[in-house]
N, C-alpha and C positions, 0 to 999 in steps of 0.2 A: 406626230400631230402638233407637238407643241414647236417644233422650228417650223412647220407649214404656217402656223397662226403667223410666229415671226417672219417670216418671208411674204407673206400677204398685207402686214401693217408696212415692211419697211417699203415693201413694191407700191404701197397706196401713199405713204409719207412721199415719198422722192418723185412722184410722179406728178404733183399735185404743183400747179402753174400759180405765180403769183400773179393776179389778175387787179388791175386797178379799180375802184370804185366810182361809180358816177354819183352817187348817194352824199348828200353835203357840200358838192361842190357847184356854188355861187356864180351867176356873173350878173353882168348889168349889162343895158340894151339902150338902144334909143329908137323911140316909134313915134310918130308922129298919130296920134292915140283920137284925132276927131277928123271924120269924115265929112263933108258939105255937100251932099247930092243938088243944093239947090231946088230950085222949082222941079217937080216930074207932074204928069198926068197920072191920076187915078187907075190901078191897073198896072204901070209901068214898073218893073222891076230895077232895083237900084246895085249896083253890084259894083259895092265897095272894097275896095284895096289899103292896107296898111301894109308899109313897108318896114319892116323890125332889123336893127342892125346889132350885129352881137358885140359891143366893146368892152365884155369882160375877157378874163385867160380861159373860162373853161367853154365847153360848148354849149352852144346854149336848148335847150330840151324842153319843147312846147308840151306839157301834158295835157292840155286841152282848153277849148274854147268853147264856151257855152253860152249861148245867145238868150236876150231877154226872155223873148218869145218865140211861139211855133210860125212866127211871117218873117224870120230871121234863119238864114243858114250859114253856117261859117264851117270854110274849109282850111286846112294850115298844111305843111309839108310835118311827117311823122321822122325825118331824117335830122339829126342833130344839127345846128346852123355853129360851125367853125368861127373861132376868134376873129372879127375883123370882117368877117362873111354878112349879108344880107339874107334876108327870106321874105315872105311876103304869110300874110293871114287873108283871106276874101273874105266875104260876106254875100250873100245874096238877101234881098227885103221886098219881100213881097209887099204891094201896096194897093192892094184890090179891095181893102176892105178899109182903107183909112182915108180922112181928110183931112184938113190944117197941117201943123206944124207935127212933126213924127220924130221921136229921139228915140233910137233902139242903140241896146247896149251888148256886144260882146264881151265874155269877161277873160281874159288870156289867164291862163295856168303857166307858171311854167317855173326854171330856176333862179330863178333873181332875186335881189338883195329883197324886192316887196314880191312876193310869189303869185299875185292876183293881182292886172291890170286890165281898168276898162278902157274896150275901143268903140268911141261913139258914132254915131251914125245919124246925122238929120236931117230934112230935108221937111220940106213944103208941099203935099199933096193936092194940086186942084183937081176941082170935080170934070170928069168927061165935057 
């Protein structure tokens, strides 16, 4: 019994893969972080693009986007965006229930030196 235990510790020690950590590692981005929908009509959906570029060394790891409001929907890619590499975040803004000036806010999650960035969104809604 007791070289089975040993046989089962060293078969679990030497088996065991050193695996890198994504946990602490940083990078920096550059996004062009305010959207201008301009004039829409009342009703018209605005369907916003940020384009996010990763120029830090590590990858960069969106953990989520979270919009002001329920007339805001933000979609991102769930795949780590590569040193050097581009991605995109969307946005969709619903505007069936607003008028005048509208600034909705996405708040990006992710790895970077400031781990929470807003991406804005404005625009002019006139009436029908």
């Amino acid at each position: 019994m007791k070289y089975l235990s040993i046989a089962l510790i060293s078969l679990l020690f030497f088996s065991c893969k050193e695996t890198t950590s994504r946990v602490g590692q940083k990078t920096t981005v550059e996004v062009n972080a305010k959207f201008d929908a301009g004039e829409v009509i009342q009703g018209e959906i605005i369907n916003a693009k940020f384009t996010i570029k990763n120029t830090g060394d590590y990858p960069l790891i969106i953990a989520a986007a979270t919009p002001s409001c329920s007339c805001t929907v933000p979609s991102y890619t769930d795949e780590p965006i590569a040193p050097g590499e581009t991605g995109e975040i969307l946005a969709q803004v619903t505007t069936d229930k607003a008028t005048g000036v509208i600034n909705k806010t996405v708040t990006l999650v992710a790895n970077t030196e400031v781990p929470m960035a807003p991406l804005v969104i404005t625009a002019i809604v006139k009436r029908k």
